[in-house]
N, C-alpha and C positions, 0 to 999 in steps of 0.2 A: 504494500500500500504506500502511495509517495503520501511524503508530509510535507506541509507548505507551512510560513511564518507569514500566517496572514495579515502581521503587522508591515510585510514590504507588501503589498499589495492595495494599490490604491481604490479609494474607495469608488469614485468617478468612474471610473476605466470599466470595461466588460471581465469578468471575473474567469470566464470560462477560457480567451483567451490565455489570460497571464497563469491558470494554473493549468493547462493542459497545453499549451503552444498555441504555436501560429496555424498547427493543422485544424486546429478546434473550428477552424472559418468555413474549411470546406463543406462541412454538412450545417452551418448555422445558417436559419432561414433571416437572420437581420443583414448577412453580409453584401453589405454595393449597394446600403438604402441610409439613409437618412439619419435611423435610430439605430444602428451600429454603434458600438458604443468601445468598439477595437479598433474606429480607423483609425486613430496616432500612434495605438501601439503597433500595426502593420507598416505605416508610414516609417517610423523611426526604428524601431525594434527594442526601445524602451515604454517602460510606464511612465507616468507623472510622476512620481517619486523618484525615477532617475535607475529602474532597476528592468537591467534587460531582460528579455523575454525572448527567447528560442522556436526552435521548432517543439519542443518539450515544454516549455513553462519556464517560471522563474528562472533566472541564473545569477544566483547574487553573491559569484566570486567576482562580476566585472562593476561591482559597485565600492566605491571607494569613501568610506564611512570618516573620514577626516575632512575631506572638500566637501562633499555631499556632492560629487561627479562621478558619472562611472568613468572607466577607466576607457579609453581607445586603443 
């Protein structure tokens, strides 16, 4: 079972996204409409909090917890 620290996960953003990946778009009926609520983190490949998100979900070794930047 994955565990997620749903404290990096922003609350605004699509949930489904950030803890299942970017594949979680392919079967979601909001995806290319309006009330999408994953198009920045597709656009970017971070959340609002500044923590990337993969094809998998979360990944918050490229978060850099001193600047509040993730890392490039």
């Amino acid at each position: 079972m994955k565990k997620i620290d749903t404290s990096k996960l922003s609350n605004d953003e699509c949930w489904g996204v950030q803890i299942n990946g970017t594949g979680h778009c392919r079967n979601c009926k909001w995806t290319g409409i309006s009330a999408c609520e994953g198009q920045q983190i597709i656009k970017t490949g971070y959340n609002s909090k500044g923590y990337k998100i993969g094809e998998s979900g979360l990944i918050v070794e490229d978060f850099n917890q001193e600047s509040g930047k993730h890392e490039d």
